[in-house]
C-alpha positions in Angstrom: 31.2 18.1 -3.0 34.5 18.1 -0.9 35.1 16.0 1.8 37.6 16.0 4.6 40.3 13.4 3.3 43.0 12.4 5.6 45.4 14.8 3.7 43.4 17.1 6.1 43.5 15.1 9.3 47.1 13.5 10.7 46.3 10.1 11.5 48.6 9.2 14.4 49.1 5.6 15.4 47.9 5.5 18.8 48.9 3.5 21.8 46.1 1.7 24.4 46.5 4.5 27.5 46.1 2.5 30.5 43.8 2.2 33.6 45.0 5.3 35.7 43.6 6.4 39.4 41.2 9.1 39.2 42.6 12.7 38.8 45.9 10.7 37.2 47.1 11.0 33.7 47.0 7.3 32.0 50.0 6.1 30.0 49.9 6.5 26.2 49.9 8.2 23.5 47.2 11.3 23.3 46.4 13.4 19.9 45.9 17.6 19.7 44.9 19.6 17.0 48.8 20.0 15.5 50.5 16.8 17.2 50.6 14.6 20.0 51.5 14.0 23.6 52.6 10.7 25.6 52.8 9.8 28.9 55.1 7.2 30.0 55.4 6.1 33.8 57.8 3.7 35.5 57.6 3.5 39.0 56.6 6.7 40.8 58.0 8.6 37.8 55.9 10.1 35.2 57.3 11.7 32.2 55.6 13.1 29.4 56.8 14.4 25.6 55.0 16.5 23.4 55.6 16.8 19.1 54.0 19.3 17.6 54.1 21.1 14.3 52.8 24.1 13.3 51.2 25.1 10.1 54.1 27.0 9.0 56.1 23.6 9.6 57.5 24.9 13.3 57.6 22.5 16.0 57.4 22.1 19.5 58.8 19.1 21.2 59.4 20.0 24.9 59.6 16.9 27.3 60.6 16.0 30.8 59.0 14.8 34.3 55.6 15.6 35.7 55.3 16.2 39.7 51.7 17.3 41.0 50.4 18.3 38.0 52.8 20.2 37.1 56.2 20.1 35.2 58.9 22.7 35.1 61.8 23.2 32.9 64.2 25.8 31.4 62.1 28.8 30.0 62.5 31.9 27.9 64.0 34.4 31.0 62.4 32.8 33.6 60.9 28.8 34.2 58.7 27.2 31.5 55.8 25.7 34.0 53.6 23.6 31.9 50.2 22.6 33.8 48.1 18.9 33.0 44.4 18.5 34.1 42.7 15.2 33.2 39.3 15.9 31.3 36.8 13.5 30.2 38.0 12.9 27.2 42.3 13.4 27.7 44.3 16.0 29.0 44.6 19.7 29.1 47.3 21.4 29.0 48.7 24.8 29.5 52.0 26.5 29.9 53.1 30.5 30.6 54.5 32.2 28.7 58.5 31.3 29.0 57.6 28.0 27.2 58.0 29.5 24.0 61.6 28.9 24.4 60.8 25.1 23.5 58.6 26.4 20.3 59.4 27.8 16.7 57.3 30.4 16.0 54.0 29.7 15.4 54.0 26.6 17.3 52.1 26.0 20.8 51.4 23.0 22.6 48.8 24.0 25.2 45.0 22.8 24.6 43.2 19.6 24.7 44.7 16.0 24.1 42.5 13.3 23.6 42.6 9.7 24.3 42.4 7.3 21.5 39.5 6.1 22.5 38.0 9.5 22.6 35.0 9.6 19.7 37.8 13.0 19.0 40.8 11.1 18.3 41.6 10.8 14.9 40.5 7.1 13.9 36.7 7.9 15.0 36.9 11.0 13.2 37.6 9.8 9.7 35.3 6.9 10.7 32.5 9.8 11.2 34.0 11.1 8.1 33.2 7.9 6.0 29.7 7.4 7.5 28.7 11.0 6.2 30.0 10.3 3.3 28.1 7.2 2.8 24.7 8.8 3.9 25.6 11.9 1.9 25.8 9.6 -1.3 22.8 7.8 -0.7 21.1 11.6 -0.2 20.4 11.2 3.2 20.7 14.8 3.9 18.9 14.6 7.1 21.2 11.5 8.4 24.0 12.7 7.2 23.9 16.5 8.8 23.2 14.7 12.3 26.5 12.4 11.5 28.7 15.1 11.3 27.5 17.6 13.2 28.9 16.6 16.4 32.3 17.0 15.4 32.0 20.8 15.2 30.3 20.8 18.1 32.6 18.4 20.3 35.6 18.2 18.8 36.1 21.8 17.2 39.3 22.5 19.5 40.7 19.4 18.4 40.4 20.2 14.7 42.8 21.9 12.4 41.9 25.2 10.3 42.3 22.6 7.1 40.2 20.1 9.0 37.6 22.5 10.4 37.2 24.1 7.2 36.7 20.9 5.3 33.6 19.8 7.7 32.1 22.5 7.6 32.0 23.1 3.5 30.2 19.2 3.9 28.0 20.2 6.6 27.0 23.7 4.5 26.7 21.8 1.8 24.3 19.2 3.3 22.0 21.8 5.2 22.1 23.7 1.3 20.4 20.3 0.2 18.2 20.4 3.2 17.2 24.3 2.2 18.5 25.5 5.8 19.7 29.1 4.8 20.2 30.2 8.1 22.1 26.8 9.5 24.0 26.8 6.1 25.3 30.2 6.8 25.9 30.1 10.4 28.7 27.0 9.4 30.0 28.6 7.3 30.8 31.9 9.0 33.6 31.4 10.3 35.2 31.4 6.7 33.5 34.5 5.7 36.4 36.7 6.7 38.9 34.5 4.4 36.4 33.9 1.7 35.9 37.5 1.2 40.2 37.9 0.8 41.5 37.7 -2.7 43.6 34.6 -3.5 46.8 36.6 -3.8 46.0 37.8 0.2 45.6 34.8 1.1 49.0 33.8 -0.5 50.1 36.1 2.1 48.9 34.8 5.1 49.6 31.2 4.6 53.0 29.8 3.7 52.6 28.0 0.5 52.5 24.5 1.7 49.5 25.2 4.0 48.2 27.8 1.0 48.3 24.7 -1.1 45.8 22.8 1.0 43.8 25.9 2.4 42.6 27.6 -0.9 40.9 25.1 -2.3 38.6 25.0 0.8 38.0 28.2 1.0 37.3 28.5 -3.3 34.5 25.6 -1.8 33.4 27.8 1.1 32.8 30.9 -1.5 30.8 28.4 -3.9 28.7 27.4 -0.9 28.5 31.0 0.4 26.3 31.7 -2.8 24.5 28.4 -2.9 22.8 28.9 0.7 22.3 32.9 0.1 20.1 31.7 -3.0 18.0 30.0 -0.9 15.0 31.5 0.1 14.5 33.0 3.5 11.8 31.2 6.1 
């Protein structure tokens, strides 16, 4: 069985965000799928930064002050305007498209931030992670699905392709245990495009750093493919 190790998952120290007014972004530091975002204010000032890195090792690290919402700067052409809504659990963010000037290629910085003490953030995750684990060892099956379903369900934008991948190779390989064929396939779909590509195409997708990490989950996600379609249909 593989299981999402945190060679998979960033683990960024996090700071406590404080007690904000409604609609207000609290200070601290918040995690996304490929970095992080803080928010510092002083005063009446707010000012955020963002580092970010792509798979393909580009970055994003625009920063500067927030006013309404809302914080312009420089731009590719014409004004990067970069957008923050507070959500339940962080901060969404999105930006047009003369932001790009703050971004190698590859990298973005829009989507959902969490707080850290989102059940999302990274430290609950691999806490989620061990439980499964645990209840996967002990052959739990039923236990151990219901662990770790919820962070496909609830955290999926959060989670890297390395990340997502690795869950759901557990979770496929859990519901294979539990003889659900049609649950077992349903995770793994998403991966059925990739594990149908030879490893030498996939080589070419992914620069070898990420191909490094990424092929061994998908060799998994073939080996599950062909577990679950063994199972009989109900």
């Amino acid at each position: 069985m593989r299981t999402a190790v945190s060679a998979f998952v960033v683990a960024l120290a996090c700071l406590a965000a404080t007690d904000a007014p409604a609609g207000e972004i609290a200070a601290g530091k918040y995690e996304g799928a490929h970095g992080d975002l803080r928010i510092s204010t002083k005063g009446d000032v707010t000012k955020f930064a963002f580092d970010v890195v792509a798979e393909n090792g580009s970055t994003c690290g625009p920063e500067g002050e927030i006013r309404n919402a809302r914080a312009t700067l420089e731009g590719q052409d014409d004004a990067c305007v970069i957008d923050f809504a507070t959500d339940a659990m962080g901060v969404r963010v999105t930006s047009n498209r003369a932001c790009s000037y703050w971004c190698g290629a590859g990298a973005e910085f829009d989507g959902l931030y969490v707080a850290p003490t989102s059940e999302c953030a990274s430290g609950e995750r691999s806490a989620t992670h061990a439980a499964f684990k645990h209840l996967y060892e002990q052959k739990a099956y039923a236990d151990a699905r219901a662990k770790l379903t919820p962070l496909l369900e609830r955290c999926g934008t959060l989670l890297s392709p390395f990340e997502a991948a690795s869950i759901r190779n557990d979770l496929a390989v859990t519901q294979y245990h539990l003889r659900d064929r049609a649950g077992c396939l349903a995770t793994l779909e998403p991966l059925a495009k990739d594990a149908a590509k030879s490893d030498d195409a996939l080589l070419d997708d992914y620069p070898p750093d990420a191909a490094k990490v990424y092929l061994p989950l998908v060799a998994a996600a073939r080996t599950n493919f062909k577990l679950c379609r063994g199972l009989p249909e109900k």
